[in-house]
N, C-alpha and C positions, 0 to 999 in steps of 0.2 A: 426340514425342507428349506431351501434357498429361498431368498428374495431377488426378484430379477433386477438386473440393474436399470434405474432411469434412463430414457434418455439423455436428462441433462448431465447424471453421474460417469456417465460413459463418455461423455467428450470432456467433461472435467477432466476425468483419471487421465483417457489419451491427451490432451493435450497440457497436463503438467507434465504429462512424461516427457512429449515433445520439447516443449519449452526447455527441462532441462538438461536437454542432449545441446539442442542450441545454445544456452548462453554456457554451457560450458566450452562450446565451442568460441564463444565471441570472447573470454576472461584471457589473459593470459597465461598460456602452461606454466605449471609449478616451477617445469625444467629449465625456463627463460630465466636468466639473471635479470634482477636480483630474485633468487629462488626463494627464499624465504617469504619474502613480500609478495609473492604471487600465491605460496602457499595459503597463505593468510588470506589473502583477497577469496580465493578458491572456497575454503574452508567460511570465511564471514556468507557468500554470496550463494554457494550451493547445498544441494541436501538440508533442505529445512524451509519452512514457510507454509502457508496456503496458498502463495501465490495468486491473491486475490486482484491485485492492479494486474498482472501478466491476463487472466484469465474477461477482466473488463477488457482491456485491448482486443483480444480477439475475441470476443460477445460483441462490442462495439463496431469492430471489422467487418465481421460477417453481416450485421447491419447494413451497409453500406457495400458490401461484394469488394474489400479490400485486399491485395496480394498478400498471402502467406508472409513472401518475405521482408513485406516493409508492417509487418504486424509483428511479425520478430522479433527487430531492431528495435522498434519503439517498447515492445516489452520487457525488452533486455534492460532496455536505456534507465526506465521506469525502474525496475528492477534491482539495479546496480545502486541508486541514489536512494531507494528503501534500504537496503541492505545498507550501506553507506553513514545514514541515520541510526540505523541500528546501533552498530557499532560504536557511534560518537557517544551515543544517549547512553550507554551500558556503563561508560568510562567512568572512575573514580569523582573527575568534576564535574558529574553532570547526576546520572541515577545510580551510581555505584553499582551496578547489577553482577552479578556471578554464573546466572544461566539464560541465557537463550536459544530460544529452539531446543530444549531439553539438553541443551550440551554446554559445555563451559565459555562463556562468555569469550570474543576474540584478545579484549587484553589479560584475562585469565591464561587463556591457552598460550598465547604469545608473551607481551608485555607492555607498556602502556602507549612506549611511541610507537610500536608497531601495528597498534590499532588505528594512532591516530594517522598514521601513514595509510594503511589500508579504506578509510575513509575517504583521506584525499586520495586517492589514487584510485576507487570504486566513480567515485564523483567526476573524474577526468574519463575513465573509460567511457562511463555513462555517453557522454559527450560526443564522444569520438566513435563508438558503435553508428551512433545517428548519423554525424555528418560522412561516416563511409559507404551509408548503406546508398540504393540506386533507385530513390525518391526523386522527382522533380527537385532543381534547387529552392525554389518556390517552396515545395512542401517541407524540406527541409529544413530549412528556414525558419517559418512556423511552427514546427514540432518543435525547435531549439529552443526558441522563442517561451514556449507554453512550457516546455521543461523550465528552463531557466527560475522564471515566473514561480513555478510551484515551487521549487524548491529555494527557493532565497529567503529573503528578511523580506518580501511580502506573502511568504508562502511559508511552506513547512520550517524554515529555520526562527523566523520571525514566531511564531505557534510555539515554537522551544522556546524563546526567550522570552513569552510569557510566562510560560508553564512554569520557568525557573523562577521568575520571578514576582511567581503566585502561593508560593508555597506558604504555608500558613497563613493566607490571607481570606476571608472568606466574599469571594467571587458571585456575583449576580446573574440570573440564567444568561442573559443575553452576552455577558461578558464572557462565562464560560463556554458558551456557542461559538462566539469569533477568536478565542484560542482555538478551540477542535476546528476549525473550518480552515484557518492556516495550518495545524498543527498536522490533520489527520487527512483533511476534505482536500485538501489542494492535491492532492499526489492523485486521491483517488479520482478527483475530477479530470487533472490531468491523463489519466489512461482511457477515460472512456471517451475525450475528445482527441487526444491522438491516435486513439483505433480509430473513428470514425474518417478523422483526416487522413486517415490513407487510403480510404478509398475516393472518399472527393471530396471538394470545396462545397463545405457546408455553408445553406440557409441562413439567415436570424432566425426563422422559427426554428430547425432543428436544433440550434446552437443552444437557444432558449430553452429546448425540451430536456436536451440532454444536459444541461447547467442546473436545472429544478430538478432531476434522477438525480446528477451526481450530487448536488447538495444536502439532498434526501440519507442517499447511502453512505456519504462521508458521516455526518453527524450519528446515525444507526450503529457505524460500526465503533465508534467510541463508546455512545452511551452502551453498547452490550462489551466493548473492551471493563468499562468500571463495572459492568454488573458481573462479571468474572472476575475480575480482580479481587470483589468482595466476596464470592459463593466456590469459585473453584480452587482446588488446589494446584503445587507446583507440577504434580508431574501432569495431570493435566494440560496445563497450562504452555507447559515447555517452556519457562518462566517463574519466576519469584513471584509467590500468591500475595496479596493481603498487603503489596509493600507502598501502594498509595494509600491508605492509613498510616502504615507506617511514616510515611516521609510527610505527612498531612498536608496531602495534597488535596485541592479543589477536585471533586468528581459528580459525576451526575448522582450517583448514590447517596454522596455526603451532602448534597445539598435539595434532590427531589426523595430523596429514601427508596430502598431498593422497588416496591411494586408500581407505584410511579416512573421510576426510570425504564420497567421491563414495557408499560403500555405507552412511555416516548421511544421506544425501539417498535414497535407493534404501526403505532402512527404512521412513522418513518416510513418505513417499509409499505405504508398503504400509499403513502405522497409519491414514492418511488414507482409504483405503479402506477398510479392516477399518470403524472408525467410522461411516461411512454405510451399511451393512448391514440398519440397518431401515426405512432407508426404499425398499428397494430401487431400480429402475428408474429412479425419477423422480428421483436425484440423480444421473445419470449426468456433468451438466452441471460435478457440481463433482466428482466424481472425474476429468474431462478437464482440468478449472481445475490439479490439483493433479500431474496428466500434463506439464502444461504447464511449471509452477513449476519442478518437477524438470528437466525436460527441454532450459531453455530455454537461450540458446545469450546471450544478452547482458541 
């Protein structure tokens, strides 16, 4: 006998499918010169992920009664510079990786400058999905603004340039927290205040509310990234098992040991909920987002 589907699984499933109709729409065709380089972008960007920042966006939106189409854009944009990252991190000088998303890495399948080109060039679209779409210039503006932000050298790029230059070193909780919080938490904070921002000019308190979720979920979804890294395998994974060990890296595992780091994911997750409190009912969407985070199995 069947299990009936959730309702939160049923908007998940519909809307990564949507999602991905969209941002293939928003990438440039394979067919555009230069064809290779859009190949590659296509192949880094689509068909793979959980799509978890795309699905805070619109959790976030719907929050707020935001337009479909400027939840989109912004989750595209999101999207594109995860993806982006991806690809940098995989590269020979950075985590030398060979699979992601269960498939051959993009400078595998390609080759090395053509990742790095595919990067910069996911990073650019990023950019440019936003200031196209038909947002207030005000709002877009600030969406740029808070992208920008997370993804730079005080956001997720800065988070890398620890992380490189932590490796064999043995890191103190709190130090390893403010890597993950540029490294991991910025992108994902990023998506649940630009869903919100599209539908309106946020509060201080709401702004506050949803800054304590996302910093909740960002941190939850690392420390359960190292407690997979150490218990699951590759194909699982859709990734290279066991390779922070390998590369002895700082990880919540390696420094709070695996049952400890499962009940700072367990925590997390409960801060995550405590924080959407006021708005009751209607954020059920990202308390299930942050069920899932916790929950998830690869």
């Amino acid at each position: 006998m069947s299990i009936p589907m959730s309702q939160f699984q049923a908007w998940m499933k519909s809307t990564q499918v949507e999602f991905e109709i969209a941002l293939a729409h928003l990438l440039p065709a394979s067919t555009r010169l230069p064809t290779r380089l859009h190949e590659a972008m296509r192949y880094a960007a689509l068909d793979g992920g959980k799509r978890v920042r795309p699905l805070l966006v619109f959790a976030a939106g719907r929050l707020f009664d935001a337009p479909i189409s400027l939840l989109t854009r912004a989750a595209a944009a999101l999207e594109m510079i995860h993806a982006y990252s991806l690809v940098h991190d995989d590269m020979p000088c950075m985590d030398d990786d060979a699979l992601r998303r269960g498939k051959p890495t993009v400078h595998v399948k390609y080759d090395e400058a053509t990742a790095l080109l595919v990067g910069d060039a996911l990073q650019a679209q990023a950019f440019l999905v936003l200031a196209e779409g038909d947002a207030s210039a005000e709002c877009k503006l600030s969406m740029l603004q808070l992208l920008a932000r997370a993804a730079g050298s005080t956001g997720m790029c800065g988070g890398q340039a620890i992380d490189l230059a932590s490796v064999g070193l043995a890191l103190k909780l709190d130090e390893l927290e403010q890597m993950h919080r540029l490294k991991t938490g910025a992108l994902l904070s990023a998506s649940v205040l630009m869903g919100a921002m599209s539908g309106k000019a946020l509060s201080d308190t709401e702004v506050s509310a949803l800054d304590a979720y996302s910093n909740a979920i960002g941190l939850a979804f690392q420390v359960v990234d190292d407690v997979l890294d150490a218990t699951a395998d590759s194909a699982t994974l859709g990734k290279t098992a066991g390779k922070d060990a390998v590369d002895n890296k700082p990880t919540y595992v390696s420094l709070l040991g695996l049952e400890a780091s499962c009940a700072l994911a367990e925590k997390l997750c409960h801060d995550a909920h405590q924080a959407l409190l006021p708005f009751g009912e209607k954020a059920q969407l990202l308390r299930d987002l942050a069920d899932l985070i916790v929950q998830r199995k690869a």
